[in-house]
Phi, psi and omega in degrees: 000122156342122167288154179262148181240118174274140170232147178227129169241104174101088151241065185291199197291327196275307202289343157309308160327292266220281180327323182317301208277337175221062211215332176347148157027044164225159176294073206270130181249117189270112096248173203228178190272320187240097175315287186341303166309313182301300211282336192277354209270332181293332176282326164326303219277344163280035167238326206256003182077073158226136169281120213226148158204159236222126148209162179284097187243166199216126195270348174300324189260113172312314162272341175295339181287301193307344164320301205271325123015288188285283233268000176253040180244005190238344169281339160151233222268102188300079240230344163223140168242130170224129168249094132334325196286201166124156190240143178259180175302319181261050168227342195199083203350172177289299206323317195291308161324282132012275186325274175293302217291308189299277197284289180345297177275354162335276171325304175303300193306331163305289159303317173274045173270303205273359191207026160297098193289149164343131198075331162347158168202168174211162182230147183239131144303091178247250187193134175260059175261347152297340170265001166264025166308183127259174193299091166316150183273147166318329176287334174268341126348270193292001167266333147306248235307330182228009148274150201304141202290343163310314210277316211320322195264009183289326194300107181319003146289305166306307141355284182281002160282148184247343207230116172310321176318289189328289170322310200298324206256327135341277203302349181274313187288320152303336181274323178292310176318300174291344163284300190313305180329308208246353165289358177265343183232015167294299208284356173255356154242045152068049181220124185309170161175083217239150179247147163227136160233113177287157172274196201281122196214132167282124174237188168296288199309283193308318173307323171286334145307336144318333200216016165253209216257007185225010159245048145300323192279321164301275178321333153308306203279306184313307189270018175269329190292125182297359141301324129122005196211162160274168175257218192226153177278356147326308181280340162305311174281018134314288184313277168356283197306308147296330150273357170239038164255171180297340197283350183266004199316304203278001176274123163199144183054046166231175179234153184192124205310142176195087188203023168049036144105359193296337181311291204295331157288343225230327162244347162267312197270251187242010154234034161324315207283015142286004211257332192273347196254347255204000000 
């Protein structure tokens, strides 16, 4: 019998969190941006009994996904993808954004679309810095959502962004939208595909923003938000963990808020007064 293959692209703290959880007695194929990152994560994860093996992808590069693509269908059957990876605003210029954040996971989700074995399922990491849009005109809706992934970054809305912010909250609002798409052509080899977008989740990187030259500005927003705390990358991979299970069959091409209430604070409550920054 064919080994099942977990594959992670981006292996920081959620996406570990999340594979742990549903990779028992399967093949998990780590990849990062950083081999080094992969491999310190595989060894974590190979300590903890999971078989793991490492390669270097750049989620931006159409050939590094086919790479990755080829080489974990060669490990056997993929039956879960979770993408984890992506760059923030204060990490990257727009274009880089655009590139990876937009276009990249466009694409993974798209080839892996084409070899996702029967039953399958996937989680796209996104962000809720995408509901801090405001409300798209349809058309630009359906052009996130359905043009071809060569064409994405052509689109003239896109184009005219200048503001990293901006980019960063386009490409989150792109991905649930290209999951919503693409859950139509998932769902014909009866395989799944869902988005989460987390809030303020402690990771390494957010600890240093916690305890660096803006956190002040964290520590407000965390305690104006009706959780009154950030969350774990534990509870994402909850979430997850439920949607790429048998209790998730029936959830496909949705998205879902995992942020201790900030959306909701942020256009109804006590954190509105970010919206003048936003």
């Amino acid at each position: 019998m064919s080994k099942q293959v977990a594959v992670l692209v981006g292996a920081g703290s959620i996406g570990q969190a999340i594979i742990r959880r549903v990779s028992a007695g399967k093949h998990i194929v780590l990849a990062d941006y950083s081999l080094e990152h992969a491999e310190q994560a595989a060894n974590t994860l190979e300590n903890a009994g999971f078989e793991c093996s490492t390669i270097k992808c750049d989620l931006g590069s159409k050939e590094d996904i086919l790479k990755l693509v080829e080489y974990a269908t060669s490990k056997g059957d993929v039956t879960n993808v979770v993408n984890a990876a992506g760059v923030s605003p204060s990490q990257a210029p727009v274009a880089e954004i655009l590139r990876v954040d937009l276009y990249g996971t466009s694409v993974l989700i798209e080839e892996f679309g084409r070899v996702i074995a029967e039953g399958g399922s996937c989680v796209i990491i996104s962000s809720q810095s995408g509901h801090r849009l405001p409300v798209l005109s349809q058309e630009q809706n359906d052009a996130l959502a359905m043009t071809p992934t060569a064409e994405l970054l052509k689109l003239p809305f896109l184009k005219a962004i200048n503001d990293t912010l901006k980019a960063y909250q386009y490409s989150k609002r792109c991905n649930v939208l290209r999951v919503m798409y693409e859950a139509t052509r998932w769902g014909k080899r009866n395989a799944t595909i869902n988005s989460i977008s987390p809030g303020i989740i402690i990771t390494p990187l957010a600890n240093d923003e916690l305890h660096g030259p803006r956190k002040d500005g964290y520590l407000k927003m965390i305690e104006a938000m009706p959780a009154r705390r950030a969350g774990t990358p534990d509870e994402v991979g909850d979430l997850a963990e439920f949607l790429m299970s048998s209790r998730g069959r029936f959830i496909s091409g949705a998205d879902f808020l995992i942020d201790g209430g900030c959306t909701a604070s942020y256009w109804y409550g006590d954190l509105q007064y970010l919206k003048a920054t936003h």
